[in-house]
N, CA and C of each residue as an Amber inpcrd file, in Angstrom:
protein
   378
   0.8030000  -1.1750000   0.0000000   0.0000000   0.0000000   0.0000000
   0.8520000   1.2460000   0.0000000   0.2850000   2.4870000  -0.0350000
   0.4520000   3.5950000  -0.6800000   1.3110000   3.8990000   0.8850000
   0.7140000   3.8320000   2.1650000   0.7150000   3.9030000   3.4330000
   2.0580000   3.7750000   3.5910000   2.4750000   2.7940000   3.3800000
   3.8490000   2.1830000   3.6380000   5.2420000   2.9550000   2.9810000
   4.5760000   2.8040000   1.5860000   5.7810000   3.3920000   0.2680000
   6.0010000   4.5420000   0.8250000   5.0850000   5.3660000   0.9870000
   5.4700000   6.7940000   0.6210000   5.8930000   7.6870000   1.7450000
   6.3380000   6.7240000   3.2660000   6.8370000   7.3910000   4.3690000
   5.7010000   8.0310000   5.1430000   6.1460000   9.0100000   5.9130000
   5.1410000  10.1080000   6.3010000   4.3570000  10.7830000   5.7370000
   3.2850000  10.2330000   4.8740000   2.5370000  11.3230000   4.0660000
   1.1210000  11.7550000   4.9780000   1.0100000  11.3200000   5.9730000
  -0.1790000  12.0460000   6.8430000   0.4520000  12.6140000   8.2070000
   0.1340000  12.8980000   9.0680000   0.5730000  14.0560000  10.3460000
   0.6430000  12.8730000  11.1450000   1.5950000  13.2550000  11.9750000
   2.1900000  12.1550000  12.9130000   1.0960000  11.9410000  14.1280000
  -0.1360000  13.1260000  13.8570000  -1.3130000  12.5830000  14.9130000
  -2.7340000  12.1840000  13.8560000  -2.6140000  11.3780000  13.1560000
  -3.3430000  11.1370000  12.0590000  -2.9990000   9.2550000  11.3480000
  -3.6500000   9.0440000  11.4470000  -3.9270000   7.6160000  10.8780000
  -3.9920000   7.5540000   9.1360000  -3.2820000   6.5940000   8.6360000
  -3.0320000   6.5580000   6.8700000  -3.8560000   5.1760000   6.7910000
  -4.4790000   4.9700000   5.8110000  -5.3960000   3.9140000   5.2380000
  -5.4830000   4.2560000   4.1410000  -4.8600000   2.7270000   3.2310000
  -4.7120000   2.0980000   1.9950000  -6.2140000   2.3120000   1.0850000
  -6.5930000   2.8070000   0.2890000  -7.2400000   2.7060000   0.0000000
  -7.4260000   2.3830000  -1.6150000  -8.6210000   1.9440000  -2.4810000
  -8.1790000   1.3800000  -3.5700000  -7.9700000   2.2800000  -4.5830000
  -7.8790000   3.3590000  -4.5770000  -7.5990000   4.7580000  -5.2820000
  -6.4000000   5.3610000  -5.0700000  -5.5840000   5.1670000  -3.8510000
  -4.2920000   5.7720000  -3.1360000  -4.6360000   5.2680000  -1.4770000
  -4.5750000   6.5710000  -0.9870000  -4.4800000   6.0620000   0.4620000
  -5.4930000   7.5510000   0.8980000  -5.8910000   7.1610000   2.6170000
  -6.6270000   8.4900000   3.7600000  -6.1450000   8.5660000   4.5130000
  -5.9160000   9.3760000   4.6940000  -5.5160000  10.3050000   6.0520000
  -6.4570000  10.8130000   7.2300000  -6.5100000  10.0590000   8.2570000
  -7.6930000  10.8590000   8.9720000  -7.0470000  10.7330000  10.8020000
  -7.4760000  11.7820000  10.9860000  -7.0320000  12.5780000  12.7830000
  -7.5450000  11.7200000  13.5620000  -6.2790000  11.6600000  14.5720000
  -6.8520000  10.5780000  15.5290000  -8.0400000  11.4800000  16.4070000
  -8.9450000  10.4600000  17.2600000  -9.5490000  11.1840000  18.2900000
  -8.7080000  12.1060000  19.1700000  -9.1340000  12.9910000  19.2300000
  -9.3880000  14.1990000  19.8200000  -8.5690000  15.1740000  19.2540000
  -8.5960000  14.8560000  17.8140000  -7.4580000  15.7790000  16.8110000
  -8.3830000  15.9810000  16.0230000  -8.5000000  17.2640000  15.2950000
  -9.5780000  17.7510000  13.9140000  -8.3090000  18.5010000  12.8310000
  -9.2490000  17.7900000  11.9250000  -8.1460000  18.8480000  10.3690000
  -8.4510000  17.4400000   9.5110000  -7.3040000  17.4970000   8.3690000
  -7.8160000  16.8070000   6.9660000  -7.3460000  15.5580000   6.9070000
  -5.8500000  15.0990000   8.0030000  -5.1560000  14.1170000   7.7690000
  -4.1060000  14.4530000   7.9980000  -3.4980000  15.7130000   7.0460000
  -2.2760000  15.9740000   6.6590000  -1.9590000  16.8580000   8.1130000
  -2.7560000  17.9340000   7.9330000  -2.7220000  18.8510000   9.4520000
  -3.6300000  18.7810000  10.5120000  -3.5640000  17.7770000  11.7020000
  -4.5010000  17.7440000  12.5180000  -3.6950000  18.3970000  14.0330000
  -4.5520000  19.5120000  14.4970000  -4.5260000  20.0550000  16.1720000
  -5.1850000  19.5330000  16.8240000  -4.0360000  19.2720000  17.6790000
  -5.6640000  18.9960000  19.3940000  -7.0520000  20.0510000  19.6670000
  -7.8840000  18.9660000  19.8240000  -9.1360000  19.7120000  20.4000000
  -9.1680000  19.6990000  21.9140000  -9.1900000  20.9410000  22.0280000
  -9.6050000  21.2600000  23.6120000 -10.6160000  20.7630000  23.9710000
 -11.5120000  20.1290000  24.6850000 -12.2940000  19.7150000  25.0340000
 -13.5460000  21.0680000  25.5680000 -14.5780000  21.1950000  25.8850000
 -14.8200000  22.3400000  26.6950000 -15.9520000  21.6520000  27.4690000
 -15.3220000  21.8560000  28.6120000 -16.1360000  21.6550000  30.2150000
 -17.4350000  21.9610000  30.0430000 -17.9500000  20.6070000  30.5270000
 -19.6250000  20.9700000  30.3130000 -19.4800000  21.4840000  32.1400000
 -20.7230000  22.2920000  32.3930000 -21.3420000  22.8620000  33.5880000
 -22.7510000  21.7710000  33.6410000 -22.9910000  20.6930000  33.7320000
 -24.5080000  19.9600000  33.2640000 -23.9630000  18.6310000  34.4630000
 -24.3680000  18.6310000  35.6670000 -24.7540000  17.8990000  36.8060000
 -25.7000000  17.3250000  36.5100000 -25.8170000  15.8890000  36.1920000
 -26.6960000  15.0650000  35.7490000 -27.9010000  14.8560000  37.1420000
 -27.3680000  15.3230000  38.1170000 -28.2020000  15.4480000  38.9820000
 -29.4090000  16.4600000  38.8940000 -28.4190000  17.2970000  38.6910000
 -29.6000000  18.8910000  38.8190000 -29.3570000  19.6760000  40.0410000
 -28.2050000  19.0330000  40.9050000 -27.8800000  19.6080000  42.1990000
 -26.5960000  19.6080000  42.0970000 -26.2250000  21.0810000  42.6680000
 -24.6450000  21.5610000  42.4170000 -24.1560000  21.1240000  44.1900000
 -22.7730000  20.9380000  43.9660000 -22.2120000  20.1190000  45.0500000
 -22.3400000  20.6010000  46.1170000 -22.8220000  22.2240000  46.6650000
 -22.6470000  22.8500000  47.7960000 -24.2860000  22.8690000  48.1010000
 -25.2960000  22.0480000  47.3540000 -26.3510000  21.8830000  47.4100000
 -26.3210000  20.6350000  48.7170000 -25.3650000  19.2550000  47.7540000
 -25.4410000  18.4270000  48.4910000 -25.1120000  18.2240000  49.8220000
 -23.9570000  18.9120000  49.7380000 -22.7070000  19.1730000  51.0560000
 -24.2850000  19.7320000  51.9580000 -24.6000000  20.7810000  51.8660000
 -25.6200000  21.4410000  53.0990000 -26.2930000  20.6580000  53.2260000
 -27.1590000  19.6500000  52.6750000 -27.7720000  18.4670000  52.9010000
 -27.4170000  17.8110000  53.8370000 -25.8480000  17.1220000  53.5810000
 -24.9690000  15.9750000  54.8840000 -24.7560000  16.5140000  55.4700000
 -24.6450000  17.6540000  55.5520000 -24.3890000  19.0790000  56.8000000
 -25.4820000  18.6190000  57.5500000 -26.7870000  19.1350000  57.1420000
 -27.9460000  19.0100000  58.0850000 -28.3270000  18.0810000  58.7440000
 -27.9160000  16.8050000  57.8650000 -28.3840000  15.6650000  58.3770000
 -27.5130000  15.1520000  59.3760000 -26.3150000  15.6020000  59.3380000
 -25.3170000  15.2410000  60.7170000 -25.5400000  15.9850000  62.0240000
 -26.1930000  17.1220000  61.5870000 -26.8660000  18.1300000  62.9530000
 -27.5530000  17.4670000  63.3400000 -28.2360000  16.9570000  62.2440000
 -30.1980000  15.8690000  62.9570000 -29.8510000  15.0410000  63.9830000
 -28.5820000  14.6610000  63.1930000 -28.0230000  13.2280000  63.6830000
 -27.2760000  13.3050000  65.6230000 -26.8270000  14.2870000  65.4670000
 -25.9390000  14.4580000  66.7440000 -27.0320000  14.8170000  67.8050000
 -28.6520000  15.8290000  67.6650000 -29.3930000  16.1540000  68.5270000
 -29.2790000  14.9120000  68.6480000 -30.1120000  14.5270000  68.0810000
 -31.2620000  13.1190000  68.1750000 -30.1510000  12.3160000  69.1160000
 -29.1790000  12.0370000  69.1900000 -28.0470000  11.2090000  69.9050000
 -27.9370000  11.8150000  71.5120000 -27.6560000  13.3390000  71.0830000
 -27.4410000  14.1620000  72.2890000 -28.9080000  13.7940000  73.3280000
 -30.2540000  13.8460000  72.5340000 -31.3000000  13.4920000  73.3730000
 -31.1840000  12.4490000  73.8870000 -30.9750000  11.2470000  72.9970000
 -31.4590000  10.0860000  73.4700000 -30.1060000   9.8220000  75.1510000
 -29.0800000  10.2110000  75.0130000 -28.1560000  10.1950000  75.7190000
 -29.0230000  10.6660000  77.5870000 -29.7900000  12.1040000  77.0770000
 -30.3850000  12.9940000  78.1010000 -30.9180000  11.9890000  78.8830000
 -31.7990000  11.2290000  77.9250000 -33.5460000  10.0580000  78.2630000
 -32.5520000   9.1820000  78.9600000 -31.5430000   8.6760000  78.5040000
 -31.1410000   7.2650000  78.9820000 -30.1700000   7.9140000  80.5420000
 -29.9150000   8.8190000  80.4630000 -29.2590000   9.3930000  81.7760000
 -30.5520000   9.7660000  83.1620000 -31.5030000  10.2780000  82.4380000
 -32.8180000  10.4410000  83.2140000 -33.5910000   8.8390000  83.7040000
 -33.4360000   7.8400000  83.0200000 -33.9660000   6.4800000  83.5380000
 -32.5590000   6.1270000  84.5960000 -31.2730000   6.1790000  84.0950000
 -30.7960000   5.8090000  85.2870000 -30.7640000   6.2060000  86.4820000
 -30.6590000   7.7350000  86.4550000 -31.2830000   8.0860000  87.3930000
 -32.1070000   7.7410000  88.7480000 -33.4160000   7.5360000  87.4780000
 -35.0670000   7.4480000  88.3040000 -34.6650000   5.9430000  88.6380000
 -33.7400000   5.2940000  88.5140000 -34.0620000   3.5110000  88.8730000
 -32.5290000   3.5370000  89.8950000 -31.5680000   4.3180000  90.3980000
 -30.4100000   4.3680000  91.0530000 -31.0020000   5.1390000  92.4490000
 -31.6230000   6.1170000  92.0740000 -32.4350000   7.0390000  93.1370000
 -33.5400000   6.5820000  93.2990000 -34.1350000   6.0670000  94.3430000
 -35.2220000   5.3960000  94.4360000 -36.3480000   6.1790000  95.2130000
 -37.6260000   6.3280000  95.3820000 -37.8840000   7.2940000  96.6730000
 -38.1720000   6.6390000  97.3750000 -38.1850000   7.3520000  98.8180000
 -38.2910000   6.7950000 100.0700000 -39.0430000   6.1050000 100.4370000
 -40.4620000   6.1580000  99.6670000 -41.6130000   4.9590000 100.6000000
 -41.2470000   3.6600000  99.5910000 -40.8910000   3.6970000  98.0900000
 -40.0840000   2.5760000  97.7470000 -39.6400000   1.7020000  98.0930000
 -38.5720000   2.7050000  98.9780000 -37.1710000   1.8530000  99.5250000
 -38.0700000   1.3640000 100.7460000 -38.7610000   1.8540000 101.3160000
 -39.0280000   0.8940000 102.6530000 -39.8150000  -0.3920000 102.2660000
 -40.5470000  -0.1380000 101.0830000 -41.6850000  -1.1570000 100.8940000
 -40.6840000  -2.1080000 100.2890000 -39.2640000  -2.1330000  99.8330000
 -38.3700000  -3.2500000  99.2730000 -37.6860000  -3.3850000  99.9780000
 -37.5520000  -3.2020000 101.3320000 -36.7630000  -3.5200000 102.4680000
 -37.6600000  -4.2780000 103.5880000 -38.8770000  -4.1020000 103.2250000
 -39.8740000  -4.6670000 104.5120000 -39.8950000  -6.2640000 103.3710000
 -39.9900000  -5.7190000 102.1250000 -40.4760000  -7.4920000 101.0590000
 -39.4560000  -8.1950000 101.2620000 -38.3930000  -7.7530000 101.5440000
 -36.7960000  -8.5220000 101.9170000 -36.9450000  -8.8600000 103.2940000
 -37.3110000  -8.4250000 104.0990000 -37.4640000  -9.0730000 105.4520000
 -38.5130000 -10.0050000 105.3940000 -39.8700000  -9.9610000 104.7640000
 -40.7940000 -11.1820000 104.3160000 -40.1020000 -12.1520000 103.4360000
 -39.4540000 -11.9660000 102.8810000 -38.7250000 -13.4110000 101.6420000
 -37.5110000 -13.9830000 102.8170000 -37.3040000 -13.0730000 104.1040000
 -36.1270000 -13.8770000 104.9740000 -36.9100000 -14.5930000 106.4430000
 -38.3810000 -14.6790000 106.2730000 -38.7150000 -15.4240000 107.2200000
 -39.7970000 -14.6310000 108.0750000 -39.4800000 -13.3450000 107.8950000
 -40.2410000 -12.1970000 108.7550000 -41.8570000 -12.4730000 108.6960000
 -42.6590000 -12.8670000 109.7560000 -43.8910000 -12.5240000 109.7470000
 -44.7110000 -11.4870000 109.8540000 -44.2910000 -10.3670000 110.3990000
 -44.6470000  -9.3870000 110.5900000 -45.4270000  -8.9210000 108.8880000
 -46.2730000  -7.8540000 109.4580000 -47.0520000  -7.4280000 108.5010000
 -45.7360000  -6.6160000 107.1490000 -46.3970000  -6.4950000 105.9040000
 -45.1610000  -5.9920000 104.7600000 -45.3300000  -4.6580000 104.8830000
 -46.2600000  -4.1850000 105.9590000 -46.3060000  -2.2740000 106.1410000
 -44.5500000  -2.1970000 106.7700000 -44.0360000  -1.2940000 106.2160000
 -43.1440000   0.0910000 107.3490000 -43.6430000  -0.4810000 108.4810000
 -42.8760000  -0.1990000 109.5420000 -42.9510000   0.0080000 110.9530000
 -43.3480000   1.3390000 111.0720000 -44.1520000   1.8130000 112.3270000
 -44.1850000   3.2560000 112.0850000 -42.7810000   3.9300000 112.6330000
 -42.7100000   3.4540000 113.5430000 -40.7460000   4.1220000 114.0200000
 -39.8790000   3.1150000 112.7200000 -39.6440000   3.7270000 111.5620000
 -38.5330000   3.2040000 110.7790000 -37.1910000   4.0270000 111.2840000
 -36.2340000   2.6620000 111.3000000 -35.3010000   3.0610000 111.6700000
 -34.1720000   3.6130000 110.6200000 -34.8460000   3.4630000 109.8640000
 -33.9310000   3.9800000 108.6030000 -34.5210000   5.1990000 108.0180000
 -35.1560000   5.7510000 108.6770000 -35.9750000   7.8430000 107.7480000
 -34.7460000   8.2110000 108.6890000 -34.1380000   9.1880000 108.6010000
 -33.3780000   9.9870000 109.1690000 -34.0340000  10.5140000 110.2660000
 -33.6890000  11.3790000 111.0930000 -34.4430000  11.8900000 111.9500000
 -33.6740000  13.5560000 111.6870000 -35.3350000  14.6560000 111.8800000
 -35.1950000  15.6100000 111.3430000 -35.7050000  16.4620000 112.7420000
 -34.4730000  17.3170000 113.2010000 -34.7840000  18.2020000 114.4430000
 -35.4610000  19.5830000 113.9670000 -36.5360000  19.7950000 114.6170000
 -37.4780000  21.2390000 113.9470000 -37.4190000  22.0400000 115.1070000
């Protein structure tokens, strides 16, 4: 073929093909012109987010949702500090009525009321 014989006859960014008439010359991708003279094509930046949402759209999104995220944590933290609490601190007629059921499960006959002198209320001078 013509390709071969005749050396460099198309641009060193350009492709030669034999053809049955002589030979073609044609620009590689991302090169335009005839064969003989092909330049790079610049490409030009599309602006077209197949989304439809530009990135500082999204970003404020995971922004917000990590705020959601940390209350909602920070609360549940509050709730679960408030039950331990209410079940560590017991109130006082509680505690006697689970201290009198412990003396009934150890044999105690006595009635499951408090005593009225409990010896365990503090005593308060007025």
């Amino acid at each position: 073929g013509k390709c071969n014989t005749r050396g460099n006859i198309c641009s060193s960014d350009a492709t030669c093909t034999n053809t049955t008439t002589g030979y073609a010359c044609t620009c590689k991708t991302g090169y335009t012109g005839d064969g003989h003279n092909c330049t790079h094509t610049v490409p030009v930046a599309k602006n077209d987010d197949s989304s439809g949402m530009e990135s500082w759209k999204i970003a404020l999104i995971v922004l917000a949702a990590v705020i959601i995220a940390v209350i909602i944590a920070f609360l549940t933290i509050l709730w679960c500090v408030k039950i331990y609490r209410d079940r560590i601190i017991l109130p006082s007629s509680r505690f006697r009525t689970t201290l009198s059921e412990a003396a009934n499960d150890q044999g105690d006959t006595s009635s499951s009321q408090p005593p009225e002198n409990d010896s365990m209320q503090p005593k308060i001078d007025m």
